[in-house]
C-alpha positions in Angstrom: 9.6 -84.6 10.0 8.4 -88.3 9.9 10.3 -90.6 12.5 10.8 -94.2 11.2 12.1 -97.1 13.5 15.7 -98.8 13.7 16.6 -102.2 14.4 20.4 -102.0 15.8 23.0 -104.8 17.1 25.7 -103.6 19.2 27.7 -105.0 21.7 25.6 -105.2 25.1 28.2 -103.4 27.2 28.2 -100.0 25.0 24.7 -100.2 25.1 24.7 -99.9 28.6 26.6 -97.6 29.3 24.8 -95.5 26.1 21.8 -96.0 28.6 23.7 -94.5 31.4 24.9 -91.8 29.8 21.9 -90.8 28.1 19.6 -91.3 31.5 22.5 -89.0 33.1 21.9 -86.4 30.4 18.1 -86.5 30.7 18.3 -87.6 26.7 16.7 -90.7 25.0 19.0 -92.6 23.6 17.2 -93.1 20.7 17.5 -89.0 20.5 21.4 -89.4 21.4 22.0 -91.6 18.4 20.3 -89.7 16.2 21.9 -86.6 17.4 25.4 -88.5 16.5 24.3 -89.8 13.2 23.2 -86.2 12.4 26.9 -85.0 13.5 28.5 -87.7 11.1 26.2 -87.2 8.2 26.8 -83.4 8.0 30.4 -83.2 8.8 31.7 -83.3 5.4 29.3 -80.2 4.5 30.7 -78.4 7.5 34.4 -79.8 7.1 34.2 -77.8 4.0 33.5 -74.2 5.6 35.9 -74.8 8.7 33.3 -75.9 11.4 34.5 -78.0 14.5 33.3 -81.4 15.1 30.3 -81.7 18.4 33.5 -82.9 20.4 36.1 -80.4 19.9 33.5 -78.0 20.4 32.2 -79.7 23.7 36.2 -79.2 24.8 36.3 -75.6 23.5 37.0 -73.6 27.1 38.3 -76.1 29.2 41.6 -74.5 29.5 42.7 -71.0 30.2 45.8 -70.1 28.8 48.0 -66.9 29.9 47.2 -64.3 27.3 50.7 -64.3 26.7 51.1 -68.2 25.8 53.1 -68.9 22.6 51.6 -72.2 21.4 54.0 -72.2 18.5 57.1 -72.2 21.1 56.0 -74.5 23.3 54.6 -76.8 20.3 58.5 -76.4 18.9 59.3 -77.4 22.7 57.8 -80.6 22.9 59.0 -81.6 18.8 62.9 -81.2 20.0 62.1 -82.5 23.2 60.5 -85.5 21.5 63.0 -86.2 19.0 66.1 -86.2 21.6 
């Protein structure tokens, strides 16, 4: 795969904190970016066969729910309690 080089302009503040995140990942951030453009580029094939986006699947076991939880109930719950 041949690597070619990109000239961006973004606002100074996101690119340092980009730096900080990728320095506390151990990533480049030329890697991260391209990691992310990948993710974009690709979602539409993937959207198509039901895959999850890089962050929903980065959030994906976070919770534990009871093994009795009714997420239709309590999703009805929070409508009605919503709309009083």
């Amino acid at each position: 795969m041949m690597e070619t080089k990109l000239t961006l302009k973004l606002n100074e503040q996101v690119i340092e904190r980009a730096k900080v995140y990728a320095r506390n990942h151990k990533i480049r951030l030329s890697k991260m970016i391209e990691h992310y453009l990948d993710s974009l580029t690709s979602q539409k094939e993937e959207k198509d066969i039901g895959a999850t986006t890089p962050h929903v699947e980065s959030l994906s076991g976070v919770m534990e729910l009871p093994a009795d939880y009714d997420y239709k109930k309590e999703y009805r719950s929070h409508i009605e309690k919503k709309n009083t």
